[in-house]
N, C-alpha and C positions, 0 to 999 in steps of 0.2 A: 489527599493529593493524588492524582490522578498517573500511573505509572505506564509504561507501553515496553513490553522484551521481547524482541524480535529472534527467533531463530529460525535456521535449516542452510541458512545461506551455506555455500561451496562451491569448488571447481568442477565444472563435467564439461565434456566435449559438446559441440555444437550440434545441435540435434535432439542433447537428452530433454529431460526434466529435472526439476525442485519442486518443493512445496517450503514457504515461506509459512511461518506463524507468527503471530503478534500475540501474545495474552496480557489480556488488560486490566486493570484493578485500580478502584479510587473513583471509576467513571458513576457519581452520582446525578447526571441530571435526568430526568425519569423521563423526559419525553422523547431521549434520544438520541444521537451522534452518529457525526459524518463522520465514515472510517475509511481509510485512502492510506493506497501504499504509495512510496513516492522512490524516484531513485536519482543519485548523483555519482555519473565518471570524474574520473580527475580532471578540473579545470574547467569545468559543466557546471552550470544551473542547475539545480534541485527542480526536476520535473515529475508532473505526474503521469501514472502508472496507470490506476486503478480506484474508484470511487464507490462508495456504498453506504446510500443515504440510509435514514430511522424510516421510511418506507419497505427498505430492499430494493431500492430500484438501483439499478450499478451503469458503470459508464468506464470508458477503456479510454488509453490512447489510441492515436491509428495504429503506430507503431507494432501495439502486441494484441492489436484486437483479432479474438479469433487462435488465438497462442496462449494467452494469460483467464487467468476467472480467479475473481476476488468470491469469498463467500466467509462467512461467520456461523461458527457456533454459540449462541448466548450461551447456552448452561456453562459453557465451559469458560465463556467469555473471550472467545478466541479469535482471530481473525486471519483469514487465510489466504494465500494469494499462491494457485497452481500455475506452473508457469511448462508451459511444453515447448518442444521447436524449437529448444535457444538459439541463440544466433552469438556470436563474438560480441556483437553492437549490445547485446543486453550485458556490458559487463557494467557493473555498477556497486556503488553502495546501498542499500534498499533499507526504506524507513519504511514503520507505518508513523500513521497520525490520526488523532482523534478529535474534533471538534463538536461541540452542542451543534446539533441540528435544529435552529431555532424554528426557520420558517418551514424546515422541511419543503422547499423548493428545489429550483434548478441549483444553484450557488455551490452544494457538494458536488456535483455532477460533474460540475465544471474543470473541479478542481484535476479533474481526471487527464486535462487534454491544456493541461498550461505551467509555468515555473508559477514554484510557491515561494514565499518568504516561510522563514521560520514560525512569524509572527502571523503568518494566517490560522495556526492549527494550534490550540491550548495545548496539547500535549505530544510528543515524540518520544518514541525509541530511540534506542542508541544506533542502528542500523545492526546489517547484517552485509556480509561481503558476499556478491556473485561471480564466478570468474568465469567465462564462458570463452575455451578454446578452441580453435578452427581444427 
């Protein structure tokens, strides 16, 4: 069964950085998974963040593009999301999520720049708390 634990989440004033982790475990399908961090304010859609196909190809919101970069360590199984520049508007609850990247297409890409259902992604974290003060 496929598991996803998010940490680093925390409160910094506007301006710092985080680094977000995911470490992942259970993920057997050998050809790959779309990994995508996603995040939810109170009263907000569960939108995405950050997308990173079984290619390596990644894709941002507008929002933190050029602010944020997703990247993975396999050995470690890790998944990462640096996040600079906060802004108060990043204050969120931050998941990752894993899905089989069957066709290896655009479709995880996507998921970068749209609200998700829970039911798009096989697997979730419990999230991590950001708190980003002015």
């Amino acid at each position: 069964q496929a598991q996803l634990v998010e940490s680093g989440g925390g409160s910094v004033e506007s301006g710092g950085s985080l680094r977000l982790s995911c470490t992942a475990s259970g993920l057997t399908y050998s050809r790959g998974y779309c990994m995508g961090w996603f995040r939810q304010a109170p009263g907000k859609e569960r939108e995405g963040v950050a997308a990173l196909n079984r290619d390596g190809r990644t894709n941002y919101a507008d929002s933190v593009q050029g602010r944020f970069t997703i990247s993975q360590d396999p050995i470690k199984k890790t998944l990462y999301l640096q996040m600079n520049s906060l802004k108060p508007e990043d204050t969120a609850m931050y998941y990752c999520a894993a899905d089989p990247d069957y066709g290896g297409g655009s479709w995880c890409l996507r998921q970068a720049r749209k609200v998700v259902q829970k039911e798009d992604f096989a697997a979730w974290g419990q999230g991590t708390q950001v708190t980003i003060s002015s």
